[in-house]
N, C-alpha and C positions, 0 to 999 in steps of 0.2 A: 279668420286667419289664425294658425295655430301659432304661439309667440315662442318662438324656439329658446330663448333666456327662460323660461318658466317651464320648458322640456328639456332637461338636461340631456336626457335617454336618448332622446330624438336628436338633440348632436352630439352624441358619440356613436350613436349609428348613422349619420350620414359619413362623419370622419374615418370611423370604419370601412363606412361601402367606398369611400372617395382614396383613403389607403389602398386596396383591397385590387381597385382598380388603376390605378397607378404600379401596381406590380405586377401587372399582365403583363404591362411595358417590359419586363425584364427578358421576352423572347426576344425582343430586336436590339439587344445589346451588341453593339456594331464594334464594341469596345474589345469584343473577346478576339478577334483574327484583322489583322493588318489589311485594309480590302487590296492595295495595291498587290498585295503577295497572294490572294486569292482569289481561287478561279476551278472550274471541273472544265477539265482539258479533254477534248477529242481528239484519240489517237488516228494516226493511217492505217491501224488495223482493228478498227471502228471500237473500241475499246474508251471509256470512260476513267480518267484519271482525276483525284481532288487532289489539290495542292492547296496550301494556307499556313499561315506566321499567325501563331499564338501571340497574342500580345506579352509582352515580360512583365508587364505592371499588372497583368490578372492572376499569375505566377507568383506573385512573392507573397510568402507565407506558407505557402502548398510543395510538399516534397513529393507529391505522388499524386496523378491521376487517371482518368482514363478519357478516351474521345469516343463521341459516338455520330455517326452521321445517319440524321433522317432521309427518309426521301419520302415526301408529301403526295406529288404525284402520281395518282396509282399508275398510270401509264408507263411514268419512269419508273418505278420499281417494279412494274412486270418487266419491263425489257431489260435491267438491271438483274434482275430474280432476286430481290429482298426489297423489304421496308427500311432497314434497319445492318448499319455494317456499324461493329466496334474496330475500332483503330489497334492493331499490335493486338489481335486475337487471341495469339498465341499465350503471350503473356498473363490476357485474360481470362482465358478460360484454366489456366494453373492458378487464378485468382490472386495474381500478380497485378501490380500498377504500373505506370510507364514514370521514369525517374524523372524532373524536371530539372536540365540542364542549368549549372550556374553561369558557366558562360556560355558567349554564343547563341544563335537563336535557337529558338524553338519553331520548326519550318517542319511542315509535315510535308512529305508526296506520298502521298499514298498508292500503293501498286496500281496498276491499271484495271479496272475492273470490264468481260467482253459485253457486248450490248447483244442478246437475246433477240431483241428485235430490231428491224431496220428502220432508223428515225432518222428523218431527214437536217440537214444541220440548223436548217430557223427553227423547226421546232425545237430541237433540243435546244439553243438558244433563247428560242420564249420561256418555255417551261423554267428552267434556270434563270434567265436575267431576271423577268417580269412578273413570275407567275409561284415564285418562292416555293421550290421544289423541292431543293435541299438544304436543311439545315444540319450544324456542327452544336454539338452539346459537350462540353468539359464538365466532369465529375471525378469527384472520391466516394467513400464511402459513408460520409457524414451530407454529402452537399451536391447538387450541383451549382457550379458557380459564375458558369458562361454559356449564353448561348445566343447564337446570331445566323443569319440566312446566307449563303453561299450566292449569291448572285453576279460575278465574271464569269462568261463562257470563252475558251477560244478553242480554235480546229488546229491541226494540223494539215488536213485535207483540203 
């Protein structure tokens, strides 16, 4: 048996690999959106909306970011047509950031986006509640600094 006090190297690379993996963990940081306030809403004109409360305590320090929403399931993002939506577009692609409100929340609704294809409402509810399909990313230009999985579904229908 190898005596790990007479292999230094060998524990500061398991501390390493054992670090390393402990900030995997940092995709399901639940920390970054209020889950009560979030949810990817189905409209009555079959149209997908994301709503979500930024946390304010992930906010202090940051004058400026930008949002990015995943979608994991290819399924969902064919019937979506992207991978990949940034938040306040507009803004970003002049390479503008989105300001970070001192008072008040920070509550996104995001426009409604139409659904491509016709998915029935449990599934789009699996896929989203259980099956982590859309994820939220906050970033700047040095960091990102939040990111957490979108899992409330609700209809309107």
């Amino acid at each position: 048996m190898i005596s790990i006090v007479r292999r230094p190297w060998l524990m500061a690379g398991i501390v390493t690999i054992l670090f390393f993996l402990a900030g995997c963990g940092l995709f399901a940081d639940k920390d970054l959106i209020a889950d009560r306030y979030a949810e990817a809403h189905l409209t009555n004109n079959n149209e997908l909306q994301f709503r979500f409360k930024i946390q304010d305590k992930l906010l202090q320090g940051q004058d400026m970011y930008k949002i990015r929403i995943l979608i994991h399931n290819p399924k969902l993002a064919e019937a979506l047509g992207t991978e990949e939506i940034i938040y306040g577009e507009e803004q970003v692609v002049n390479g503008e950031f989105l300001e970070v409100k001192k008072k008040g929340d920070n509550y996104i609704s995001m426009e409604p986006l139409p659904l491509l294809l016709d998915l029935h409402i449990a599934e789009l509810e699996k896929m989203i509640a259980a099956e982590n399909a859309v994820s939220i990313e906050l970033y700047n230009e040095e960091q990102v600094f939040g990111r957490a999985y979108l899992t409330n579904f609700s209809s309107s229908m």
